[in-house]
C-alpha positions, 0 to 999 in steps of 0.5 A, spaced: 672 383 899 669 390 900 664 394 895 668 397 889 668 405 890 669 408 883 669 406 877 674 408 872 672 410 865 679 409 861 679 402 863 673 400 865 677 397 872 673 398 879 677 401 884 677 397 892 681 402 895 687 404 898 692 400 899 700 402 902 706 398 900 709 393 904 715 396 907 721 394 913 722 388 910 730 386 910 733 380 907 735 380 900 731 380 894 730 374 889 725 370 887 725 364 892 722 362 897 727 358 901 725 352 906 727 354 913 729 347 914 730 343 921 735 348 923 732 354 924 735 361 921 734 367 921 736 371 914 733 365 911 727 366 914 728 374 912 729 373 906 723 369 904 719 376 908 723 381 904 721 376 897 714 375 899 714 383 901 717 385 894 712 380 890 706 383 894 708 390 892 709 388 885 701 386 884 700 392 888 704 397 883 700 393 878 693 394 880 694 401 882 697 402 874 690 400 871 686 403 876 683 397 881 687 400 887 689 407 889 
């Protein structure tokens, strides 16, 4: 992890940097991350993309609401 940048002073949390949103995922929103199985599929695979994308940028809103991410 690199050397925290700033600090800041309403919530004492330490900024990292930026960081840019996970973006060109497709598939469908939900919260399970599905077996790909023995017979491959494509919109399975795309929807666990478009599922991790979607709970990466939920961490990423929430680090950035109190300061540790800009």
């Amino acid at each position: 992890m690199p050397s925290p940048s700033s600090m800041n002073p309403s919530t004492f949390a330490w900024s990292y940097g930026t960081i840019t949103p996970l973006t060109a995922a497709t598939g469908v929103t939900g919260n399970t991350v599905a077996d790909v199985g023995a017979a491959f599929s494509q919109t399975t695979l795309n929807n666990n993309f478009k599922v991790l994308a979607d709970k990466v940028n939920a961490i990423i809103v929430v680090l950035q609401s109190n300061g540790t991410l800009t």
